[in-house]
BAGUDREN-252384 format. One line per 4 residues: their letters; for each residue x, y, z of N, C-alpha, C. Coordinates in Angstrom, 2 decimals. Atoms other than C-alpha are relative to their C-alpha. Layout:
BEGIN
A = X/Y/Z/X/Y/Z/X/Y/Z | ...
***
This chain:
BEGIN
XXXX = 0.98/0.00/1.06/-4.75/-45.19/45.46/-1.06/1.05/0.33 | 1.19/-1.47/0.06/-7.12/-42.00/44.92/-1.35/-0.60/0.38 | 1.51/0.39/0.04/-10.77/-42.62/45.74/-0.88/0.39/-1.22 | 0.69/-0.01/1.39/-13.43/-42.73/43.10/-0.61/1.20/0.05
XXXX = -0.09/-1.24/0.08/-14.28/-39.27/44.39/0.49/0.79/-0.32 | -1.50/-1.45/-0.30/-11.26/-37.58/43.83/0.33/-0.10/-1.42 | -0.59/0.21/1.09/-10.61/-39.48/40.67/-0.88/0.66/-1.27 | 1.38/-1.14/0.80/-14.01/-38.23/39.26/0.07/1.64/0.12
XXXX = 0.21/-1.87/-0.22/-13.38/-34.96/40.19/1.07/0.31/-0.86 | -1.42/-0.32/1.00/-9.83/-34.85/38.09/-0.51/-0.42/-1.56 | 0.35/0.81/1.50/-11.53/-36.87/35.14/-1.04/1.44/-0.43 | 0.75/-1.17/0.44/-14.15/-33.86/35.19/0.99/1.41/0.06
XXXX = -0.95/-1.49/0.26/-11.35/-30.94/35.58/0.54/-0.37/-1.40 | -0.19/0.30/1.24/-9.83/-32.51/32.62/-0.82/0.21/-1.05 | 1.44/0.47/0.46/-12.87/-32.94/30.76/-0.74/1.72/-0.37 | 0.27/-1.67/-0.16/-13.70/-28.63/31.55/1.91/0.56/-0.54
XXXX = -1.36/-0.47/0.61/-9.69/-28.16/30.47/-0.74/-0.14/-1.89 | 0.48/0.46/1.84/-10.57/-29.83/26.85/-0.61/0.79/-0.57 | 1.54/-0.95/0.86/-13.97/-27.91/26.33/0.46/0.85/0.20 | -0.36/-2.02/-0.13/-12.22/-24.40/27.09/1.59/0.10/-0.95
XXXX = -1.40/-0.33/1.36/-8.75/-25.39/24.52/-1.12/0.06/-1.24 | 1.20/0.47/1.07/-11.61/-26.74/22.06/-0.80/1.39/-0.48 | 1.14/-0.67/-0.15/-13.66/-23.73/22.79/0.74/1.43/-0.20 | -1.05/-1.17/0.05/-10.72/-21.03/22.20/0.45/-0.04/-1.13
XXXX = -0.81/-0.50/1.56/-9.54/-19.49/19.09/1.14/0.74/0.20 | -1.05/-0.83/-0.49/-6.70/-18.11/21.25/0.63/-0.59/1.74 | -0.94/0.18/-1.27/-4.36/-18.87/24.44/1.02/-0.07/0.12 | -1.49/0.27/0.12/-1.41/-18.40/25.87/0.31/-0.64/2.13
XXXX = -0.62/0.80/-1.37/0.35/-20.31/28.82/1.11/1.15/0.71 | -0.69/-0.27/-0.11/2.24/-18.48/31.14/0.72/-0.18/1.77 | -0.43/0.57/-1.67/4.50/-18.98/34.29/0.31/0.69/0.93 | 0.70/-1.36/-0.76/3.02/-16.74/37.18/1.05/-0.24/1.20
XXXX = -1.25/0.06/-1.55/6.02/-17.37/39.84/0.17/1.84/0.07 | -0.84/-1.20/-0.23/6.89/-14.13/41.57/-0.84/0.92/-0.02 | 0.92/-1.03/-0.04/3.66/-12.26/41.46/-0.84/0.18/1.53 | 0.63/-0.38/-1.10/2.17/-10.50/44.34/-1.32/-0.53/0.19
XXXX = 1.34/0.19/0.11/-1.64/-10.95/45.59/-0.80/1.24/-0.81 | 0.86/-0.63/0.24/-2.63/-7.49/44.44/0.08/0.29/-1.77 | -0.72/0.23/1.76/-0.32/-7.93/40.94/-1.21/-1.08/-0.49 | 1.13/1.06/0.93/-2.40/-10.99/40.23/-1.43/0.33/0.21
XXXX = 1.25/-0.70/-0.48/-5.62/-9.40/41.50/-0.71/0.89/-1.11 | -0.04/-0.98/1.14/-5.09/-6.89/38.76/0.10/-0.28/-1.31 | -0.30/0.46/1.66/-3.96/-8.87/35.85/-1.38/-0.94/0.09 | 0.80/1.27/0.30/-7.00/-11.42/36.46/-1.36/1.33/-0.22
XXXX = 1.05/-0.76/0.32/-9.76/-8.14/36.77/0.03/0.16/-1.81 | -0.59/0.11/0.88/-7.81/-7.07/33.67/-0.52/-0.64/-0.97 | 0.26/1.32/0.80/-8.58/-10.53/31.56/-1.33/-0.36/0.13 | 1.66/0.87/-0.25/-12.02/-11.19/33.09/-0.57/1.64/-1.28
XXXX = 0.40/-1.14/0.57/-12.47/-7.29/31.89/-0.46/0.14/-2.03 | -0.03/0.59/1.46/-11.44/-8.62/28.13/-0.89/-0.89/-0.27 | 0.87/0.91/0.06/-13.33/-11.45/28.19/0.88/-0.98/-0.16 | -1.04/0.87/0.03/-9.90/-13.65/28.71/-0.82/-0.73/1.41
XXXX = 0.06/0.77/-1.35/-10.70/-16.74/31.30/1.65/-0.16/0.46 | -1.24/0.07/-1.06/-7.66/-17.22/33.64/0.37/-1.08/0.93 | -0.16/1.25/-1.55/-6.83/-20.16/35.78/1.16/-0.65/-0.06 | -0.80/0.89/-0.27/-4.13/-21.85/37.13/-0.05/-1.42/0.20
XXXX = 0.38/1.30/0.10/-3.94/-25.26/36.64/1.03/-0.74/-0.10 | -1.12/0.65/-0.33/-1.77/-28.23/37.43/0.27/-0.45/-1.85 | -0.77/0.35/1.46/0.64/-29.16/34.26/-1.03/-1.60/-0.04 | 0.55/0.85/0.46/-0.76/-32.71/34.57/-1.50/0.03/-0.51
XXXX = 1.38/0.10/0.46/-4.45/-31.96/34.16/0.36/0.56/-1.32 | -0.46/-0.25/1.19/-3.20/-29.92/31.01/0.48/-0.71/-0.90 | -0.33/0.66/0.88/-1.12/-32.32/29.71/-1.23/-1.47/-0.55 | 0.98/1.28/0.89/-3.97/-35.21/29.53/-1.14/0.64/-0.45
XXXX = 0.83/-0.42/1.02/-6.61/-32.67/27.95/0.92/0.43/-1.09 | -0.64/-0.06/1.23/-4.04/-32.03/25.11/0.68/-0.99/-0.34 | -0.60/1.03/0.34/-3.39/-35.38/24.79/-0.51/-0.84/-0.95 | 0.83/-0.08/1.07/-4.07/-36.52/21.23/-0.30/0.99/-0.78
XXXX = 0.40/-1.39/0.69/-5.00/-32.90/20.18/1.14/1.13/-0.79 | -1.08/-0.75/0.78/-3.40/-30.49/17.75/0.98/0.85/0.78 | -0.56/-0.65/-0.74/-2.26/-28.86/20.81/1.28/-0.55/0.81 | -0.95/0.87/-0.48/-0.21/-31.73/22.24/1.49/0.42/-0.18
XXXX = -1.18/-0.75/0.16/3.06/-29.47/21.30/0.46/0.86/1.33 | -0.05/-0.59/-1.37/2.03/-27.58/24.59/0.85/-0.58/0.83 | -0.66/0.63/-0.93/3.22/-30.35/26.77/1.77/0.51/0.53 | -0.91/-0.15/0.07/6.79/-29.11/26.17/0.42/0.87/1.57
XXXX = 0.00/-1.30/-1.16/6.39/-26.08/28.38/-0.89/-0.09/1.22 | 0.68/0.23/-1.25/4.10/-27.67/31.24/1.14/-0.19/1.25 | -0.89/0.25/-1.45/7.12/-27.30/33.90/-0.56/1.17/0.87 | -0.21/-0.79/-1.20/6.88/-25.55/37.21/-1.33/0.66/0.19
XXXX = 1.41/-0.76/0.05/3.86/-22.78/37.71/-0.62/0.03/-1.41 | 0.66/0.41/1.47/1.45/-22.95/35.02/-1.55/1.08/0.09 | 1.83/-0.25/0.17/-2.14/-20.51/34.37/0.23/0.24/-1.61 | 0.67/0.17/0.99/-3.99/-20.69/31.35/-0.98/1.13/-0.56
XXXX = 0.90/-0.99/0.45/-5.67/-17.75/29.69/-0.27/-0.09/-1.61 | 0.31/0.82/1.04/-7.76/-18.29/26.99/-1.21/0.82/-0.39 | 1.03/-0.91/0.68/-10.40/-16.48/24.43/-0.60/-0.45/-0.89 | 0.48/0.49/0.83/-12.90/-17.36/23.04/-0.34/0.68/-1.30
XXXX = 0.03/-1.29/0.74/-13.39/-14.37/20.47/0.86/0.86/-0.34 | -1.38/-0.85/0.17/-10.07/-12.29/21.12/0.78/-0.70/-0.30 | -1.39/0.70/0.09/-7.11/-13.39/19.16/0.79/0.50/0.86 | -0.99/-1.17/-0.41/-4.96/-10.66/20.69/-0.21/0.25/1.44
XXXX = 0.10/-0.44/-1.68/-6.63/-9.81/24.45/1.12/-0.82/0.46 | -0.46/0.42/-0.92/-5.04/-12.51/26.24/1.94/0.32/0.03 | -1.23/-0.21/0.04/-1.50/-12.18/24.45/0.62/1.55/0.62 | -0.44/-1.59/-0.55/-1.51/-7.99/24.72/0.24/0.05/1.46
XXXX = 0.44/-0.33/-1.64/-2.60/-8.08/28.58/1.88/-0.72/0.41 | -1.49/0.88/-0.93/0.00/-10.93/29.68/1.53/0.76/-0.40 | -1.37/-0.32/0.35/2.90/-9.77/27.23/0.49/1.43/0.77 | -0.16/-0.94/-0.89/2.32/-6.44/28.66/0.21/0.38/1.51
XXXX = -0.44/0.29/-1.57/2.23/-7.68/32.30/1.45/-0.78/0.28 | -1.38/0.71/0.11/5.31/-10.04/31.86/1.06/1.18/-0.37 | -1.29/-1.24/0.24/7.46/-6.73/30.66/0.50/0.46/1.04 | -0.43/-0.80/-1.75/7.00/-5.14/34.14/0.07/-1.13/0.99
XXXX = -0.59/1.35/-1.02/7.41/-8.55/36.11/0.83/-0.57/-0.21 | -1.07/0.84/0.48/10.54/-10.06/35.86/0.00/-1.37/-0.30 | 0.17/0.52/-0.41/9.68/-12.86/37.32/-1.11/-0.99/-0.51 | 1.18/0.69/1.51/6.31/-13.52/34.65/0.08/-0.14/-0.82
XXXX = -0.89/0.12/1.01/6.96/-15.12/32.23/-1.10/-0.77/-1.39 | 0.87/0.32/0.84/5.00/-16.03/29.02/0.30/-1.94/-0.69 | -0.73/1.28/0.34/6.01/-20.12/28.11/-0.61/-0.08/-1.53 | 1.21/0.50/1.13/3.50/-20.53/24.86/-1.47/0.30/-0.32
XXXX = 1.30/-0.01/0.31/0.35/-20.49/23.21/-0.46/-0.48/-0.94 | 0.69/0.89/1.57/-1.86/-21.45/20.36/-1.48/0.92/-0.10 | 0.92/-1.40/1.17/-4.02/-19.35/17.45/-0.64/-1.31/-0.84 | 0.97/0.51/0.91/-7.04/-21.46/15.99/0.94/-1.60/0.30
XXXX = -0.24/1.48/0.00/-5.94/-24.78/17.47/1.20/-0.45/-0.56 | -1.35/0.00/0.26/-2.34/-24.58/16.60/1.15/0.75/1.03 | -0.62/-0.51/-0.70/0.54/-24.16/18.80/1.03/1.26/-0.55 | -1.21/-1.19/0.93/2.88/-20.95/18.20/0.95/0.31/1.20
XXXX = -1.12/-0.78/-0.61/6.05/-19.63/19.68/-0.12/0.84/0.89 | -0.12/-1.27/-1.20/6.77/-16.83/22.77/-0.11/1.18/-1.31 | -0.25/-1.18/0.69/7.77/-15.06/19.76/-0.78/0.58/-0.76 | 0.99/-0.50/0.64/4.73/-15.24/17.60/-1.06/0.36/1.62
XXXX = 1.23/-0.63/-1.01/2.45/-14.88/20.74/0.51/1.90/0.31 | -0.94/-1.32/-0.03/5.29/-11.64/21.48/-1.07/1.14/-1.09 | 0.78/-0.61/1.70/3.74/-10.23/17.57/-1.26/-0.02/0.03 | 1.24/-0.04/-0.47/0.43/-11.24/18.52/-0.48/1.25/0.92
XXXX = 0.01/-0.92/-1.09/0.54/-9.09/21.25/-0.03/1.63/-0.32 | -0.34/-0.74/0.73/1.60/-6.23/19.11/-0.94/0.62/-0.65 | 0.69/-0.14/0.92/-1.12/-6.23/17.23/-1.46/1.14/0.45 | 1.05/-0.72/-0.85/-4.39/-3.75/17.85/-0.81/-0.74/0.50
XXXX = 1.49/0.84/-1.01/-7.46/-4.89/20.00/-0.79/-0.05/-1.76 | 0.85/0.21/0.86/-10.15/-6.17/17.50/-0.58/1.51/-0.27 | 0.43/-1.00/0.39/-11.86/-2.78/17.76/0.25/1.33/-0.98 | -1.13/-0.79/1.49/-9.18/-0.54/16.29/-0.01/-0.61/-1.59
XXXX = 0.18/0.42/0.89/-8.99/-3.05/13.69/-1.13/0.04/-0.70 | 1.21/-0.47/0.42/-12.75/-2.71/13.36/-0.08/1.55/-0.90 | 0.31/-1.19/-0.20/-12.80/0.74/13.28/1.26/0.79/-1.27 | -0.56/-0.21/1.40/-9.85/1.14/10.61/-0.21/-0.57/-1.40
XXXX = 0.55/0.59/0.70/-11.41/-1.11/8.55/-1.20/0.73/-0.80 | 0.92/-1.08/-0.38/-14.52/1.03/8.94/0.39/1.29/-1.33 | -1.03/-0.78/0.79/-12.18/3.72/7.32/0.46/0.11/-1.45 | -0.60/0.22/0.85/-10.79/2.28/4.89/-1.20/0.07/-1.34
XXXX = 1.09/0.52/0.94/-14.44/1.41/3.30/-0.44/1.38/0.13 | 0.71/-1.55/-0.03/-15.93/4.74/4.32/0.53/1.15/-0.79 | -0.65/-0.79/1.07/-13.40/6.85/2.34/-0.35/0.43/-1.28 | 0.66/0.07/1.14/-13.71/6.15/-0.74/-1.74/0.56/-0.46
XXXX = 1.50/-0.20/0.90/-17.54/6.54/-0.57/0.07/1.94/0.47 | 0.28/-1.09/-0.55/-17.23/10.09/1.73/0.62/0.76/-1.61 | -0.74/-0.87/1.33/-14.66/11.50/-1.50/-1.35/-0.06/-1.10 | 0.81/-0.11/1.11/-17.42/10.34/-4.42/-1.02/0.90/0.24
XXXX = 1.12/-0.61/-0.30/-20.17/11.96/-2.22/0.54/1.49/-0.09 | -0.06/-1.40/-0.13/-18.22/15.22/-1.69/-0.09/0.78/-1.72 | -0.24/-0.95/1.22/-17.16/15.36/-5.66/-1.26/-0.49/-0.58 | 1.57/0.02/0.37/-21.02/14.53/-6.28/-0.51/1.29/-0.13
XXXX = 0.56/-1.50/-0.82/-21.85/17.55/-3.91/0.69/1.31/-1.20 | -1.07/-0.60/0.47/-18.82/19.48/-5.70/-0.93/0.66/-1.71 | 0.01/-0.04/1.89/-20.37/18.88/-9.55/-1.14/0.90/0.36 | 1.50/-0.64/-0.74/-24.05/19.80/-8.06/0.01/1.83/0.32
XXXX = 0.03/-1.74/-0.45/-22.96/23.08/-6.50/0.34/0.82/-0.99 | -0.25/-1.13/1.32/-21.32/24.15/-9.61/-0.57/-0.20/-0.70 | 1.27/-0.20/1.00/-23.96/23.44/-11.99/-0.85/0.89/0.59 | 1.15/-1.22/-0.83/-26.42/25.25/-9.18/0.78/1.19/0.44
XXXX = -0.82/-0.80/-0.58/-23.65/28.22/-8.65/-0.78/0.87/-0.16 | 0.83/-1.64/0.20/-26.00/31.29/-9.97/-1.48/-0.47/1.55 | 1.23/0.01/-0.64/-29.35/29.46/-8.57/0.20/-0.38/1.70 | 0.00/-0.55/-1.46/-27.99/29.20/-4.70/0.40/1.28/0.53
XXXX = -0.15/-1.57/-0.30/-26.77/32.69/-4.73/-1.59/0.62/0.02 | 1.35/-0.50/-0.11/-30.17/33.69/-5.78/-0.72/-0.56/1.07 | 0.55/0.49/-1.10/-31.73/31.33/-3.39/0.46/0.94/1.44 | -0.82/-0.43/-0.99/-29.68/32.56/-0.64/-0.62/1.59/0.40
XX = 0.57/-1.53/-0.27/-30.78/36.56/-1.27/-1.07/-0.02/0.31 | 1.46/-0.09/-0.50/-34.25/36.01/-1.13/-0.60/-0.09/1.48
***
């Protein structure tokens, strides 16, 4: 039988599991067998760099904070090694990084995840992964709105210059 120390200390890891699925609009599970110290050294700078948290964590503490929760689908894939990366802001960091580290590790392997408190597939996390960083997306977005106004302003400029075509020549000589 555990002591009431030990048991408190698992009731509170649990308890910090919950508030960080709860607290994520993004994660994916994946199973880190086979990675070096300086491999995982690199993928965790990596994720902290994103603003992905990272931790390895025993399947059982996992399975009783998703127990009850829309996430409870997870359980499936809690066998063997187990870390947890998770975003609170990035849909896409944690999937891009890992899917991209799991390509060159044989051995890493992606089990699952879940988008807005719903579990999804290797294959949608895979597509996830795929997808640009928020910023690109920003930044074509950006684009898309800016266009339109840069064209009206030029054929603004356009009408302007040719109504003023004699009076900037003259301007110009003086």
């Amino acid at each position: 039988m555990p002591s009431v120390k030990v048991l408190e200390a698992k009731k509170a890891e649990v308890a910090a599991i919950a508030e960080r699925l709860q607290g994520a609009c993004a994660g994916v599970i994946v199973d880190y067998k086979g990675i070096n110290v300086a491999d995982d050294t690199a993928l965790r700078k990596e994720l902290r760099e994103a603003g992905v948290e990272y931790t390895v964590s025993k399947n059982t503490m996992i399975e009783l904070a998703i127990k009850d929760t829309s996430l409870e689908g997870l359980s499936s894939c809690l066998a063997g090694t187990t870390a947890l990366a998770t975003s609170k802001d990035d849909y896409v960091a944690a999937a891009r990084i890992l899917c991209k580290f799991a390509s060159t590790h044989k051995d890493f392997t992606v089990k699952s995840g879940f988008l807005d408190g719903e579990v999804i597939s290797v294959e949608k996390v895979d597509s996830l992964a795929k997808l640009p960083s928020r910023e690109v997306l920003l930044a074509t977005v950006c684009n898309v709105f800016n266009a339109p106004i840069a064209s009206f302003a030029r054929a603004v400029q356009a009408i302007v210059d040719k109504q003023n075509g004699g009076d900037t020549a003259e301007a110009a000589a003086e």
